[in-house]
PDB file with one MODEL, atoms N, CA, C and O in Angstrom:
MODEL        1
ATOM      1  N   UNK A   1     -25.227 155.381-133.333  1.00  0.00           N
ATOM      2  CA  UNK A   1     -23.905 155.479-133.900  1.00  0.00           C
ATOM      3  C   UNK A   1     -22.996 156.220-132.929  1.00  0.00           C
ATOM      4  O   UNK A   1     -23.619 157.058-132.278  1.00  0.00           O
ATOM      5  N   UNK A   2     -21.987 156.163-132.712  1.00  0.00           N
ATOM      6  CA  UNK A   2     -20.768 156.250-131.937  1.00  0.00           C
ATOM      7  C   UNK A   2     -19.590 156.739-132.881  1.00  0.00           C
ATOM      8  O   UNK A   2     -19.140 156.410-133.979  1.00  0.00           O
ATOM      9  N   UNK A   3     -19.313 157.694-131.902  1.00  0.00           N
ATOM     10  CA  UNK A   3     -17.788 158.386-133.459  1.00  0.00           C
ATOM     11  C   UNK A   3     -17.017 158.562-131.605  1.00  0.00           C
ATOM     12  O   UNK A   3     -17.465 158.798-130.483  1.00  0.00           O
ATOM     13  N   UNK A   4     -15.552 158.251-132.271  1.00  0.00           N
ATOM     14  CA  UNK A   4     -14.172 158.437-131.414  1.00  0.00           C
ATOM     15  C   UNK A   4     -13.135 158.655-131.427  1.00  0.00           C
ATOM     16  O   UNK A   4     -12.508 157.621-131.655  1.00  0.00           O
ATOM     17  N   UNK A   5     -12.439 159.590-131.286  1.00  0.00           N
ATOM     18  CA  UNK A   5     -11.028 159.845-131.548  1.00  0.00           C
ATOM     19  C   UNK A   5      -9.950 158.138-131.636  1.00  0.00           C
ATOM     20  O   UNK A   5     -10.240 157.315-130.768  1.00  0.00           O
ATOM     21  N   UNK A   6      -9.429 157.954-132.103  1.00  0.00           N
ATOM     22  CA  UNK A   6      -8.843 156.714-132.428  1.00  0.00           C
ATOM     23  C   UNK A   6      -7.212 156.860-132.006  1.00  0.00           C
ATOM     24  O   UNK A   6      -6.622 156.256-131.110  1.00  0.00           O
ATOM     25  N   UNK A   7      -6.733 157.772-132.863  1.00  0.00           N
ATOM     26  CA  UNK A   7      -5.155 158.104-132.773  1.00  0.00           C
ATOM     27  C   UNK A   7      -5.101 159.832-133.127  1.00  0.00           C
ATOM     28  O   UNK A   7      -5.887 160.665-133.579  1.00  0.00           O
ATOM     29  N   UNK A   8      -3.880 159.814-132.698  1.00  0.00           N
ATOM     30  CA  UNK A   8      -3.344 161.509-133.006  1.00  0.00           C
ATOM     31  C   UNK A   8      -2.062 160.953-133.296  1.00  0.00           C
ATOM     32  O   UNK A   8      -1.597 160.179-132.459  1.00  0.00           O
ATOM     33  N   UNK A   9      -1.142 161.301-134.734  1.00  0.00           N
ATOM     34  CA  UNK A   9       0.122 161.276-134.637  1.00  0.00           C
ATOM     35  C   UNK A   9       0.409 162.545-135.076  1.00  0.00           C
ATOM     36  O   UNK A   9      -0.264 163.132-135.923  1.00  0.00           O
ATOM     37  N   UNK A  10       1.427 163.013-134.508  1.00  0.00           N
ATOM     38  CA  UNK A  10       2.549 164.343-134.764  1.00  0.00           C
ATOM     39  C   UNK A  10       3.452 163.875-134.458  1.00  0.00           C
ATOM     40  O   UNK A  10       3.967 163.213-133.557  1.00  0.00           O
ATOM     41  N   UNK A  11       3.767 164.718-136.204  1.00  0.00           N
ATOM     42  CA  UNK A  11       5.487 164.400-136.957  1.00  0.00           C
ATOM     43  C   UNK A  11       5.989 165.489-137.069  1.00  0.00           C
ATOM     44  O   UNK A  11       5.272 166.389-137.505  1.00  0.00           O
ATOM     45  N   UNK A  12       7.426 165.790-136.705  1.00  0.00           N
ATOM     46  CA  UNK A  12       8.085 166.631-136.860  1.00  0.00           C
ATOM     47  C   UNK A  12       9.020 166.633-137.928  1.00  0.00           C
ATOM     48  O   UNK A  12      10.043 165.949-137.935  1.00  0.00           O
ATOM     49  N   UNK A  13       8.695 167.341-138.752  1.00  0.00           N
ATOM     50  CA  UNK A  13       9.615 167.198-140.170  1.00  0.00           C
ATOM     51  C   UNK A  13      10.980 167.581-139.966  1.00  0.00           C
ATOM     52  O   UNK A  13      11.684 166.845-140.658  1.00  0.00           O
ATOM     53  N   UNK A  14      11.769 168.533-139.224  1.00  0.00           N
ATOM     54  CA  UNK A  14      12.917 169.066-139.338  1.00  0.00           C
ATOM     55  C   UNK A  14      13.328 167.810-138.224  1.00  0.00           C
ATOM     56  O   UNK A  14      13.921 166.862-138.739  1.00  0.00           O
ATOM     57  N   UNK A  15      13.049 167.719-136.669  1.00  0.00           N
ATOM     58  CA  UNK A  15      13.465 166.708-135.602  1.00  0.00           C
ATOM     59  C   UNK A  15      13.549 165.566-136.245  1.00  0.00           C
ATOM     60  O   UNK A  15      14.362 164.758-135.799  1.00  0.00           O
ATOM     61  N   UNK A  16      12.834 165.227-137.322  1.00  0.00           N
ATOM     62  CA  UNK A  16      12.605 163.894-137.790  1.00  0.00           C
ATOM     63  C   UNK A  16      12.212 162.708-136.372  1.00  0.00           C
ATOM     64  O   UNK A  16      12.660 161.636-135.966  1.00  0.00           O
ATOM     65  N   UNK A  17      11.018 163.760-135.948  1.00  0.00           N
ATOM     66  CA  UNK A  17      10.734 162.935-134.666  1.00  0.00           C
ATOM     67  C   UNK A  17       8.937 162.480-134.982  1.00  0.00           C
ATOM     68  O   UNK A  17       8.154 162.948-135.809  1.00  0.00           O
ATOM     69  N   UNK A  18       8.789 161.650-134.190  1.00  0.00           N
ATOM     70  CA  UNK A  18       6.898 160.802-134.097  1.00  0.00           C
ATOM     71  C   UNK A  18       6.548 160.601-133.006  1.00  0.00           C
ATOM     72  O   UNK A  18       7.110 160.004-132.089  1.00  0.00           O
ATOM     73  N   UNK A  19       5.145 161.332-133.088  1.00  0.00           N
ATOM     74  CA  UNK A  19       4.418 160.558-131.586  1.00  0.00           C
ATOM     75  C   UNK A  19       3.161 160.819-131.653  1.00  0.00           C
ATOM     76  O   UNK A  19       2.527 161.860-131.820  1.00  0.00           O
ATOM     77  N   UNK A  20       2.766 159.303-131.438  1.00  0.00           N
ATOM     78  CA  UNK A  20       1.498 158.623-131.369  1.00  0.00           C
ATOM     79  C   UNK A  20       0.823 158.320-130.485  1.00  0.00           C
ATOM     80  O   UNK A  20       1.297 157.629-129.584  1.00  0.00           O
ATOM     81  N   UNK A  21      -0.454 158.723-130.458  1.00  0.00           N
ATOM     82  CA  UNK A  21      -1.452 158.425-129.104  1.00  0.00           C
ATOM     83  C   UNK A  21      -2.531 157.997-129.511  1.00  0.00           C
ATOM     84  O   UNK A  21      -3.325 158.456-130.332  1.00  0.00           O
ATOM     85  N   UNK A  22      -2.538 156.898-128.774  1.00  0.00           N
ATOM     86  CA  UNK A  22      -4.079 156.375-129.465  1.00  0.00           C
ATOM     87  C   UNK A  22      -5.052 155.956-128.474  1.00  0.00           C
ATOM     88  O   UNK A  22      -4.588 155.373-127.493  1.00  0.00           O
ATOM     89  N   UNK A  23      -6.258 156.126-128.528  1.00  0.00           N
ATOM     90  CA  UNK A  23      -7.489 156.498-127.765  1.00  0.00           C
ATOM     91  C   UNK A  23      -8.177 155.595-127.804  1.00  0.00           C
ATOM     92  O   UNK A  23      -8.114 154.925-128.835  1.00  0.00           O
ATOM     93  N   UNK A  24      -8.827 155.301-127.073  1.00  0.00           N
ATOM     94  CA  UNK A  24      -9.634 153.973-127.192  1.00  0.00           C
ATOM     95  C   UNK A  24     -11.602 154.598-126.607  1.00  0.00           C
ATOM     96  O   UNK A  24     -11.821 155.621-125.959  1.00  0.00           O
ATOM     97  N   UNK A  25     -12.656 153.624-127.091  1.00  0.00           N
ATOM     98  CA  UNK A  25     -13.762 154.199-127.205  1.00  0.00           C
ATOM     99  C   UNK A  25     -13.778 154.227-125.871  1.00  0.00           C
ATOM    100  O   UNK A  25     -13.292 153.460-125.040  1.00  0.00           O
ATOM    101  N   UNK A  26     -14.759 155.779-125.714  1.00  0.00           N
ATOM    102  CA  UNK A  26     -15.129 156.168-124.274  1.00  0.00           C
ATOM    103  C   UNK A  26     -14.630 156.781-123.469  1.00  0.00           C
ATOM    104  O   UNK A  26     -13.912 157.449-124.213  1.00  0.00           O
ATOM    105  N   UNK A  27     -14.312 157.267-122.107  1.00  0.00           N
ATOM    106  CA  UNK A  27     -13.706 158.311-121.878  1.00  0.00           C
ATOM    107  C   UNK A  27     -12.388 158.010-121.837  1.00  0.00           C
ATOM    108  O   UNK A  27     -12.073 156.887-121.445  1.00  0.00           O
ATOM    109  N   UNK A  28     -11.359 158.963-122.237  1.00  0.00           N
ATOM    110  CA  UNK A  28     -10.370 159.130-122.206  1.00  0.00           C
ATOM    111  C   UNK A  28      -9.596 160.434-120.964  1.00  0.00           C
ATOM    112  O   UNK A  28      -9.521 161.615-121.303  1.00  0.00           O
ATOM    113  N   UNK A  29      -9.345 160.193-120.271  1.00  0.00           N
ATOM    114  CA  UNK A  29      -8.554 160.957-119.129  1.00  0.00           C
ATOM    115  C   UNK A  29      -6.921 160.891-119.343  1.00  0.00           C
ATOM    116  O   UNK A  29      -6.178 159.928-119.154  1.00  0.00           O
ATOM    117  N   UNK A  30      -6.666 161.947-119.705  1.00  0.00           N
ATOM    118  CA  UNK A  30      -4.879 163.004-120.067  1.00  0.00           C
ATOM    119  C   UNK A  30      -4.579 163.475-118.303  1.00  0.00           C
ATOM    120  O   UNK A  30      -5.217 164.507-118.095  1.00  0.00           O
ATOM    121  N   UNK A  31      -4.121 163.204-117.537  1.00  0.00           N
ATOM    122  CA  UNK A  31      -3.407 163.616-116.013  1.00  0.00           C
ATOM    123  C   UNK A  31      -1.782 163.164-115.759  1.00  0.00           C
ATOM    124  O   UNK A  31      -0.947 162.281-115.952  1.00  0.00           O
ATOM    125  N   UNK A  32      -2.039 164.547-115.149  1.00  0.00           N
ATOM    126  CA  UNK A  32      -0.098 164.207-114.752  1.00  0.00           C
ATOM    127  C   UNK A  32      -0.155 165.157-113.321  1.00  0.00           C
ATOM    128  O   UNK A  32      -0.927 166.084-113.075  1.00  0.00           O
ATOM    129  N   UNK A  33       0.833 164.648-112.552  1.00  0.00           N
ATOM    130  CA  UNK A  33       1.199 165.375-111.545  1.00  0.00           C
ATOM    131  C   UNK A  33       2.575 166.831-111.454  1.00  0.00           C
ATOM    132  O   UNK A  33       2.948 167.646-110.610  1.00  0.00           O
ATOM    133  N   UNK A  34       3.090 166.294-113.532  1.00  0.00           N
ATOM    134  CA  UNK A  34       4.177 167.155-113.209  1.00  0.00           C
ATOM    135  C   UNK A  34       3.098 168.195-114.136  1.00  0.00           C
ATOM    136  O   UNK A  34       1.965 167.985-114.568  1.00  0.00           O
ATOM    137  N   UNK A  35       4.173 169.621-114.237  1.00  0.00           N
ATOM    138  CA  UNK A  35       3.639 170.095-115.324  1.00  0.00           C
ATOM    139  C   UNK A  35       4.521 170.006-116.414  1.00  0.00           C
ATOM    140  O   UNK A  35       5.582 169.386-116.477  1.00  0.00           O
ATOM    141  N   UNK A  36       3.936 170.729-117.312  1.00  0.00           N
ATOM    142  CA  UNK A  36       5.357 170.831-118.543  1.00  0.00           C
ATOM    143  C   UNK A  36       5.177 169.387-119.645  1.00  0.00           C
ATOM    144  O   UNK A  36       5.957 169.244-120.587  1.00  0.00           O
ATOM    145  N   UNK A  37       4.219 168.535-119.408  1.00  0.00           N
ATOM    146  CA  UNK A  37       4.015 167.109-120.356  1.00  0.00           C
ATOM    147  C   UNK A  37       3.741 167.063-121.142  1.00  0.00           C
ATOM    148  O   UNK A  37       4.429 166.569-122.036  1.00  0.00           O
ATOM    149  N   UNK A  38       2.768 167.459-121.295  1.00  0.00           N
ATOM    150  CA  UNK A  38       2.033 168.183-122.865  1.00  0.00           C
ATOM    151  C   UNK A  38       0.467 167.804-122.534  1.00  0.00           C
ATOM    152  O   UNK A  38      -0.217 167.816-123.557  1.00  0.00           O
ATOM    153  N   UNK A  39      -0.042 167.570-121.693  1.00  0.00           N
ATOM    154  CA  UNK A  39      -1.395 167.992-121.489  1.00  0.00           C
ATOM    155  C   UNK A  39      -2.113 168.821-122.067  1.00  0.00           C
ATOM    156  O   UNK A  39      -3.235 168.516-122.471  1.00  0.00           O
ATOM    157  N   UNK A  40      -1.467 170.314-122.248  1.00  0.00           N
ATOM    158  CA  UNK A  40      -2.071 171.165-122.961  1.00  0.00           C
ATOM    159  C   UNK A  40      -2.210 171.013-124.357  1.00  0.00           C
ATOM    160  O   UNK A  40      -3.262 170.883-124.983  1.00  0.00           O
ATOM    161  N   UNK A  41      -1.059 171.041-124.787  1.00  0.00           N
ATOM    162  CA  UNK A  41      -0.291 170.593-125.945  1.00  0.00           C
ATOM    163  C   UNK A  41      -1.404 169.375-127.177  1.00  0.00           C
ATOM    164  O   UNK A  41      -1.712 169.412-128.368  1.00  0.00           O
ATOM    165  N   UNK A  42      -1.646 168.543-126.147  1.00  0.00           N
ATOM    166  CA  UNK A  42      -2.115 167.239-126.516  1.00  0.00           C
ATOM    167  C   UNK A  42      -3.395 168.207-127.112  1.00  0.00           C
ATOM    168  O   UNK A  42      -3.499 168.653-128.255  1.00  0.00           O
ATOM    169  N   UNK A  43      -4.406 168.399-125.876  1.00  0.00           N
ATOM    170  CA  UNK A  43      -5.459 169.388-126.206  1.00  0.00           C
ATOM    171  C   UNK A  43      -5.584 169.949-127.859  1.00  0.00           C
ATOM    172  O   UNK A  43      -6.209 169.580-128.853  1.00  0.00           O
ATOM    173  N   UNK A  44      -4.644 171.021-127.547  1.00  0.00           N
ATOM    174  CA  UNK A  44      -4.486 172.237-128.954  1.00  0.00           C
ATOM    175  C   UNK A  44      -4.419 171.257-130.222  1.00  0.00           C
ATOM    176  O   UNK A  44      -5.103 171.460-131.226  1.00  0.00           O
ATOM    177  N   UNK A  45      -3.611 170.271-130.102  1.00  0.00           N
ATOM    178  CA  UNK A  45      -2.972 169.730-131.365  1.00  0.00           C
ATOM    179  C   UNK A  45      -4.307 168.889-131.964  1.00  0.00           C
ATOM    180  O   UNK A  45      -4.541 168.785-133.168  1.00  0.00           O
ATOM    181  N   UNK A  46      -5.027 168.386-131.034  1.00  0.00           N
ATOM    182  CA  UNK A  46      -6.442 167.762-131.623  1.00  0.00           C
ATOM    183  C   UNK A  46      -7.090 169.085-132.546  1.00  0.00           C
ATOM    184  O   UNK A  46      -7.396 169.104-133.738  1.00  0.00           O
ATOM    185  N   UNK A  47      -7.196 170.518-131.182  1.00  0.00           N
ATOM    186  CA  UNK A  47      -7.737 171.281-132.386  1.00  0.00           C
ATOM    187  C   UNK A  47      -7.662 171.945-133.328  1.00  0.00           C
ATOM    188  O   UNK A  47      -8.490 172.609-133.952  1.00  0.00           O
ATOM    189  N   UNK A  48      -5.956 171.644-133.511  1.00  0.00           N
ATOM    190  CA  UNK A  48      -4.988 172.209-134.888  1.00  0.00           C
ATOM    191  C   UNK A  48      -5.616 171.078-135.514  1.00  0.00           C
ATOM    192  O   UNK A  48      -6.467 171.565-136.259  1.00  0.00           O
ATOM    193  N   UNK A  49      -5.647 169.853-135.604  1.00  0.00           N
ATOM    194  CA  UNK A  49      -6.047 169.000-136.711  1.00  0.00           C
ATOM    195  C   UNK A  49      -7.241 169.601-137.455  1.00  0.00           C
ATOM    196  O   UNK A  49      -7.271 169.665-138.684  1.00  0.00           O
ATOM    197  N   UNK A  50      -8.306 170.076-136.593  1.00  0.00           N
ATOM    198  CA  UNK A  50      -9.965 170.066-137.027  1.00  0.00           C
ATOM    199  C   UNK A  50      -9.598 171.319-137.818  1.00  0.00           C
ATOM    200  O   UNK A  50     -10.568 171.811-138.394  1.00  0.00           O
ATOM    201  N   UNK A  51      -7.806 172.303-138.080  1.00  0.00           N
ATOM    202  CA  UNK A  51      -8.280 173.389-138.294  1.00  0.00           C
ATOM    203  C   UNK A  51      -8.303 174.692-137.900  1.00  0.00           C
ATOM    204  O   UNK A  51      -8.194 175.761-138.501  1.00  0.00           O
ATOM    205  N   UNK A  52      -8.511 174.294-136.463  1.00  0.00           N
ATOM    206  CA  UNK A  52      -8.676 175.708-135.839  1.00  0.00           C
ATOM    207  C   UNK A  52      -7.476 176.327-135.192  1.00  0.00           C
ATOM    208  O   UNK A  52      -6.528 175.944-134.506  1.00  0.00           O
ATOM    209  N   UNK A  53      -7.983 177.604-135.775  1.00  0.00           N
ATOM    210  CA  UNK A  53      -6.402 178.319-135.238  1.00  0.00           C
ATOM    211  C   UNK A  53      -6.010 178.580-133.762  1.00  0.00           C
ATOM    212  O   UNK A  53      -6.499 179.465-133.060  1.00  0.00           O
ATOM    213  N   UNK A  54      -5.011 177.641-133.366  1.00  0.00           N
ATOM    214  CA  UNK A  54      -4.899 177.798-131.839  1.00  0.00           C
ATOM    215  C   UNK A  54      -3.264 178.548-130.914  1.00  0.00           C
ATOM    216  O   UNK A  54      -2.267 178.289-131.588  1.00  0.00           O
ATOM    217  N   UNK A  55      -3.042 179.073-130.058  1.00  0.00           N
ATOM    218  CA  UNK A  55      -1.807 179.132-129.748  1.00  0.00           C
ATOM    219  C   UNK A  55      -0.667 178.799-128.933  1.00  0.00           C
ATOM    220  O   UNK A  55      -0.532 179.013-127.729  1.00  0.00           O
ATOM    221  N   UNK A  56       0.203 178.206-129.796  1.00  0.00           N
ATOM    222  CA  UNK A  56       1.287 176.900-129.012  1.00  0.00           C
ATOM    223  C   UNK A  56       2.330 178.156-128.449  1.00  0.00           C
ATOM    224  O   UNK A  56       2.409 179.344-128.760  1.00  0.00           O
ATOM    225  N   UNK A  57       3.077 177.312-127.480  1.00  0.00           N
ATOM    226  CA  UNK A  57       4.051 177.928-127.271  1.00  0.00           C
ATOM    227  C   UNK A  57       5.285 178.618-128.037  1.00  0.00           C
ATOM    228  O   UNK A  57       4.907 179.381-128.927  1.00  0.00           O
ATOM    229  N   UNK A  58       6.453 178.534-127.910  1.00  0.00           N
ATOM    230  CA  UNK A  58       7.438 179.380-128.372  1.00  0.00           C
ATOM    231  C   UNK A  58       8.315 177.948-128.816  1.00  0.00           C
ATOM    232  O   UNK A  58       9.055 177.922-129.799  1.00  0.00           O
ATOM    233  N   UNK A  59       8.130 176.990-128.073  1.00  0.00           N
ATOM    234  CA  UNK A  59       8.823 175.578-128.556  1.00  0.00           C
ATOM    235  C   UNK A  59       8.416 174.696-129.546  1.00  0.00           C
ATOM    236  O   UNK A  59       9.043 173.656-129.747  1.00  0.00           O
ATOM    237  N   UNK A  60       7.111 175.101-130.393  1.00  0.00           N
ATOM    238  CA  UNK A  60       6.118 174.764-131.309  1.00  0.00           C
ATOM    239  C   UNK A  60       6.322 175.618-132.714  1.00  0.00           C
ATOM    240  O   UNK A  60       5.743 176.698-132.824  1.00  0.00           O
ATOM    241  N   UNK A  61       7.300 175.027-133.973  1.00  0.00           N
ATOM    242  CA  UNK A  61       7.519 175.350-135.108  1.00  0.00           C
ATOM    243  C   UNK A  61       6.487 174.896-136.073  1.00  0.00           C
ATOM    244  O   UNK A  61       6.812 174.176-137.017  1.00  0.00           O
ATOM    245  N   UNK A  62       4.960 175.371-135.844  1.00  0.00           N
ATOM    246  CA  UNK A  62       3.931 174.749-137.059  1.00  0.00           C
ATOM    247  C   UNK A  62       4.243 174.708-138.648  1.00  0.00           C
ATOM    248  O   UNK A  62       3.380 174.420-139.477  1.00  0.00           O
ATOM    249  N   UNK A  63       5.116 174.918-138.857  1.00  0.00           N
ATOM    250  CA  UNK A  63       5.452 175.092-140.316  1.00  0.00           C
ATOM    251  C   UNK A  63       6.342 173.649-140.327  1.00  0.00           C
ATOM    252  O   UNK A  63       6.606 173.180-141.434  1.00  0.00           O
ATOM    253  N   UNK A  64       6.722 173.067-139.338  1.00  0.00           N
ATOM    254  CA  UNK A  64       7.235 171.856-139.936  1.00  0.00           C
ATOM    255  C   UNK A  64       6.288 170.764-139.119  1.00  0.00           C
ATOM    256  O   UNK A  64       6.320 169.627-139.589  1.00  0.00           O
ATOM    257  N   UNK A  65       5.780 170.889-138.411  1.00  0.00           N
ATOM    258  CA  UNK A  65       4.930 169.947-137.649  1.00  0.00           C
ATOM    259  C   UNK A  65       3.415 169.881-138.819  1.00  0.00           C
ATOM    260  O   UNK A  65       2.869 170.718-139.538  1.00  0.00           O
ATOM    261  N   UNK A  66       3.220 168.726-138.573  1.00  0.00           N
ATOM    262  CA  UNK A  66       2.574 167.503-139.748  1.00  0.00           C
ATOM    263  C   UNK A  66       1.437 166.657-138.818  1.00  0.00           C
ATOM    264  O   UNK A  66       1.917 165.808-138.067  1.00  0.00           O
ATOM    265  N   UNK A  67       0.350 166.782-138.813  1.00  0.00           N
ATOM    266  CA  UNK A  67      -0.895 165.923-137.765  1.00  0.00           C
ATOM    267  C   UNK A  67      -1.515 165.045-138.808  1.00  0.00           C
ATOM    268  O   UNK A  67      -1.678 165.217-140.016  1.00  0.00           O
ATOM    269  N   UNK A  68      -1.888 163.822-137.816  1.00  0.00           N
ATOM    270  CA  UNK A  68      -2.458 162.946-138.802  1.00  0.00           C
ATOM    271  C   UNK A  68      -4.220 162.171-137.531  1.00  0.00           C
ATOM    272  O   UNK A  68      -4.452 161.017-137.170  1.00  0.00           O
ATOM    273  N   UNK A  69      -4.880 163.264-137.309  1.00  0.00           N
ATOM    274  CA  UNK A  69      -6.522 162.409-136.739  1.00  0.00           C
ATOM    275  C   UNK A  69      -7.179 161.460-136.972  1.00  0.00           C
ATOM    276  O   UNK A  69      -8.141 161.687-137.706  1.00  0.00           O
ATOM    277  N   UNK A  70      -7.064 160.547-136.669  1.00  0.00           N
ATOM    278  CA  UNK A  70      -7.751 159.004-136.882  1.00  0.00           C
ATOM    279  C   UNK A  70      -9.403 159.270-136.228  1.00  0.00           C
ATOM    280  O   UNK A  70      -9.402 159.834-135.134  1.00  0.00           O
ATOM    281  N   UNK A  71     -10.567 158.969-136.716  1.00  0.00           N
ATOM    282  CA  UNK A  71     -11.711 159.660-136.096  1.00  0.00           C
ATOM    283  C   UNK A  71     -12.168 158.266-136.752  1.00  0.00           C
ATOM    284  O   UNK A  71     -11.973 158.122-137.958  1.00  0.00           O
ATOM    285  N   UNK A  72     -12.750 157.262-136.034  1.00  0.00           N
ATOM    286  CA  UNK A  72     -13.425 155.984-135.668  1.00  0.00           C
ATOM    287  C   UNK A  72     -14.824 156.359-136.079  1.00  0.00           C
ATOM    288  O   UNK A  72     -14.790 157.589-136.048  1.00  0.00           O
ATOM    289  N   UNK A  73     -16.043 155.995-136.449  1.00  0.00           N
ATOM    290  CA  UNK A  73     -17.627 155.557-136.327  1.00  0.00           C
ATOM    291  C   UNK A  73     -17.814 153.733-136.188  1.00  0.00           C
ATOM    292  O   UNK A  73     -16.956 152.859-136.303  1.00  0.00           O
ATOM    293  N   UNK A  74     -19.165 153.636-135.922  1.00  0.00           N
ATOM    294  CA  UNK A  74     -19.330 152.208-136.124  1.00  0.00           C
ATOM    295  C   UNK A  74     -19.084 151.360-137.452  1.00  0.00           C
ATOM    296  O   UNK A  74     -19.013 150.131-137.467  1.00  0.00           O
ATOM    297  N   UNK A  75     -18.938 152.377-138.814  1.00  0.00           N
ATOM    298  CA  UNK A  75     -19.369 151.672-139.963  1.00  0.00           C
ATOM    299  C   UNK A  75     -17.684 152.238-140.446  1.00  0.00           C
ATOM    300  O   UNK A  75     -17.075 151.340-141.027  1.00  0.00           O
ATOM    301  N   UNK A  76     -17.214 153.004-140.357  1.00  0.00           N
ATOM    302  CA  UNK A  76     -15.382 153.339-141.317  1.00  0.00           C
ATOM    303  C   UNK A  76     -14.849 154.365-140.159  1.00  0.00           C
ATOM    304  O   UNK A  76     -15.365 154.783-139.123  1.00  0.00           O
ATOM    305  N   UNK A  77     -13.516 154.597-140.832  1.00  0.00           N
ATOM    306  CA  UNK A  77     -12.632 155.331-140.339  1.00  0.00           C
ATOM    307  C   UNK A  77     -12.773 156.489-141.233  1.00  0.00           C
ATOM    308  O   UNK A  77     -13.315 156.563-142.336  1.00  0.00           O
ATOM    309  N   UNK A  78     -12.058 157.545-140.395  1.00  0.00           N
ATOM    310  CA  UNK A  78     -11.453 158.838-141.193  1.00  0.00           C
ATOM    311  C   UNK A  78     -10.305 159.214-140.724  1.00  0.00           C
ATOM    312  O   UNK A  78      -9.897 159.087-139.570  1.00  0.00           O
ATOM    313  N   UNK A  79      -9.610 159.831-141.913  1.00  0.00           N
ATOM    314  CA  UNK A  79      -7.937 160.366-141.223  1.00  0.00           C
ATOM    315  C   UNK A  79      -8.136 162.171-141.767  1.00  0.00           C
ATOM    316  O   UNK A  79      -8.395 162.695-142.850  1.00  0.00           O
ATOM    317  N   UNK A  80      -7.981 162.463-140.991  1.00  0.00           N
ATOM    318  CA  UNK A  80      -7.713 164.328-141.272  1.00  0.00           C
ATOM    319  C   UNK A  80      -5.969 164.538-141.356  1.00  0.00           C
ATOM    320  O   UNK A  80      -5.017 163.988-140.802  1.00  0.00           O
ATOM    321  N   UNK A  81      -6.058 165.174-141.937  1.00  0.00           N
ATOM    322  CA  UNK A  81      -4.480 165.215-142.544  1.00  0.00           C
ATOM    323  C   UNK A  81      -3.878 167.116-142.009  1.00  0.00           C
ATOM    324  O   UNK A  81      -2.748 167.509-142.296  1.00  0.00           O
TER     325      UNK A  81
ENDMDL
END
């Protein structure tokens, strides 16, 4: 059996903004040459989904930001909210 990150969306409730990334099975590689993209960002926000308490910058209002984890197996999906 095989489990995989599928999608990450973060919604911004006040920006009334969306963004979606979606993953496909197997490795997945995040690179940039600039900084400042959200590389990190991307990181944390997977492990804000699972929960865990992590720390964003000063440009990161968690009280209106909204995650939605799509987590794939061979047999169903799951969404973490």
């Amino acid at each position: 059996m095989s489990i995989y990150y599928k999608s990450l969306l973060i919604f911004d409730k006040e920006k009334k903004t969306a963004r979606k990334i979606d993953f496909k099975p197997g490795i997945n590689i995040v690179t940039s040459k600039q900084n400042s993209v959200g590389k990190t960002s991307l990181s944390l926000m997977i492990l804000y989904s699972f929960g865990a308490k992590v720390k964003f910058s000063d440009k990161w209002d968690l009280n209106n930001i909204f995650t939605k984890l799509t987590i794939q197996n061979d047999q169903k999906t799951i969404e973490i909210i």
